[in-house]
C-alpha positions as CSV (number, residue, x, y, z in Angstrom):
1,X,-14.3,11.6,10.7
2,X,-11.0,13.8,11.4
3,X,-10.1,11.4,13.8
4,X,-9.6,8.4,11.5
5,X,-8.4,11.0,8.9
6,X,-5.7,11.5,11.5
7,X,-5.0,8.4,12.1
8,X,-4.9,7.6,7.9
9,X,-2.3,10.6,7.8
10,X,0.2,9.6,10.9
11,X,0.3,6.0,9.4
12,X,0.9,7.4,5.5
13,X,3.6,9.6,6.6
14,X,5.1,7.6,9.7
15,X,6.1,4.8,7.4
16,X,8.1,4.8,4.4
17,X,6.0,1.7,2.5
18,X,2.4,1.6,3.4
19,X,0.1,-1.0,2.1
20,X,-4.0,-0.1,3.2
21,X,-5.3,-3.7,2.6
22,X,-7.8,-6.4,3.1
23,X,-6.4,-8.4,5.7
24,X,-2.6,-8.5,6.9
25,X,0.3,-9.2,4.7
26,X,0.3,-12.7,6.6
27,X,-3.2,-13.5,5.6
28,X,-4.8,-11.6,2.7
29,X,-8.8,-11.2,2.5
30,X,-8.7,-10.4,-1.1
31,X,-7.0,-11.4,-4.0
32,X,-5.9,-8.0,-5.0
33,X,-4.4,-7.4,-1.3
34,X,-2.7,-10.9,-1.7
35,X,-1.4,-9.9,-5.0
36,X,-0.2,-6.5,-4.0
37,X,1.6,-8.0,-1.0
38,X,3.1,-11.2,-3.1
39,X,4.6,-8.2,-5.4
40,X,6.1,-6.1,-2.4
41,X,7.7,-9.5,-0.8
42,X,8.5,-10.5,-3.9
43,X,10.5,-7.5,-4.4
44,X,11.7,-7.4,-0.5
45,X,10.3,-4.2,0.3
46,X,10.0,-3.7,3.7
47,X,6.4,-2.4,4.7
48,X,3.7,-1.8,7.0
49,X,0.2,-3.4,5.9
50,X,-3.0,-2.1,7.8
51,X,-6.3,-4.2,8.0
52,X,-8.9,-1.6,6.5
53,X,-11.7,-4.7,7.6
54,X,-11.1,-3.8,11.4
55,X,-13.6,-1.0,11.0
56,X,-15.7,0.6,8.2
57,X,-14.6,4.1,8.9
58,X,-10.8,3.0,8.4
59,X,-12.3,1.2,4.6
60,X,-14.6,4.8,4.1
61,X,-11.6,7.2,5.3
62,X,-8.9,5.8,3.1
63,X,-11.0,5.8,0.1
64,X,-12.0,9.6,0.7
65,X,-8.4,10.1,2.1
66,X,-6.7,9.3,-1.5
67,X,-9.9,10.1,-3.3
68,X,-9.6,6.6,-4.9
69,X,-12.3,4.2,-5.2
70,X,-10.7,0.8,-4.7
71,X,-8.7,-1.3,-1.5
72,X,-5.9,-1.8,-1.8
73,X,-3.9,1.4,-1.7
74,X,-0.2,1.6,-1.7
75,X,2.0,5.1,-0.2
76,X,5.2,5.4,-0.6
77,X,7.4,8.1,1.4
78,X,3.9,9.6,1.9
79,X,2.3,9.6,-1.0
80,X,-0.1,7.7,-3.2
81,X,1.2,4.8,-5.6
82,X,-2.0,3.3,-6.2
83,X,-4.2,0.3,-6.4
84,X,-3.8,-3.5,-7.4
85,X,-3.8,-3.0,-11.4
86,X,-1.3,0.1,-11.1
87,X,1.0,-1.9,-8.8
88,X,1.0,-4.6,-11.1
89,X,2.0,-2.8,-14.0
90,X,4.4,-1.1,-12.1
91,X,6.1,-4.4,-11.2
92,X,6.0,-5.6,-14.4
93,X,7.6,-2.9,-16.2
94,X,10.2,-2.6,-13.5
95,X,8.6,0.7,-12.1
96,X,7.8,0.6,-8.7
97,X,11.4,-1.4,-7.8
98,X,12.9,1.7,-9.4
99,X,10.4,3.7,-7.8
100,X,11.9,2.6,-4.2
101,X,15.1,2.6,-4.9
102,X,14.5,6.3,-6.1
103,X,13.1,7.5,-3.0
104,X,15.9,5.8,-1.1
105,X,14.2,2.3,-0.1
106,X,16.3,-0.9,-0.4
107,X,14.4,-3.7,-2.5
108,X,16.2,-6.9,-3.4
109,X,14.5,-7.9,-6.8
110,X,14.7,-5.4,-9.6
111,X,12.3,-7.9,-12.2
């Protein structure tokens, strides 16, 4: 397992936005990757999605990676946002645009 782990760790802190998900930002295998990745274009952050249905030890590791239950998983600048409901609400109340900015990353819409 250390070798996905490893793989999990280089791609959390080797991009700035990075979006574990069902399916690729271009097509979405679940409605709460599509939604998480309608709210991150939405808001033009620029980020790096990774297919956690290309192998079962990519969907197991990531869950026991970030000790969270649930796909999809959001890092930002290396650490762990959260899931669909969090993002959401994070959106909404203008929190994860300010949480971008804050950690220097460009976004275009601010609500």
């Amino acid at each position: 397992m250390s070798g996905i782990n490893d793989y999990i760790d280089s791609e959390v802190k080797g991009n700035d936005v990075v979006l574990f998900m069902k399916g690729t930002p271009g097509f979405p295998q679940c409605g709460f990757s599509g939604q998480v990745v309608q709210i991150l274009d939405y808001i033009g952050a620029d980020y790096k999605g990774v297919d956690v249905l290309t192998s079962a030890e990519l969907r197991q590791g990531i869950k026991e990676y970030s000790n969270w239950p649930t796909i999809p998983q959001l890092y930002v600048k290396g650490e762990f946002v959260g899931g669909c409901d969090i993002i959401r609400e994070m959106f909404q109340a203008g929190e994860l645009q300010t949480l971008l900015v804050d950690k220097g990353l460009s976004v275009k819409a601010t609500a």
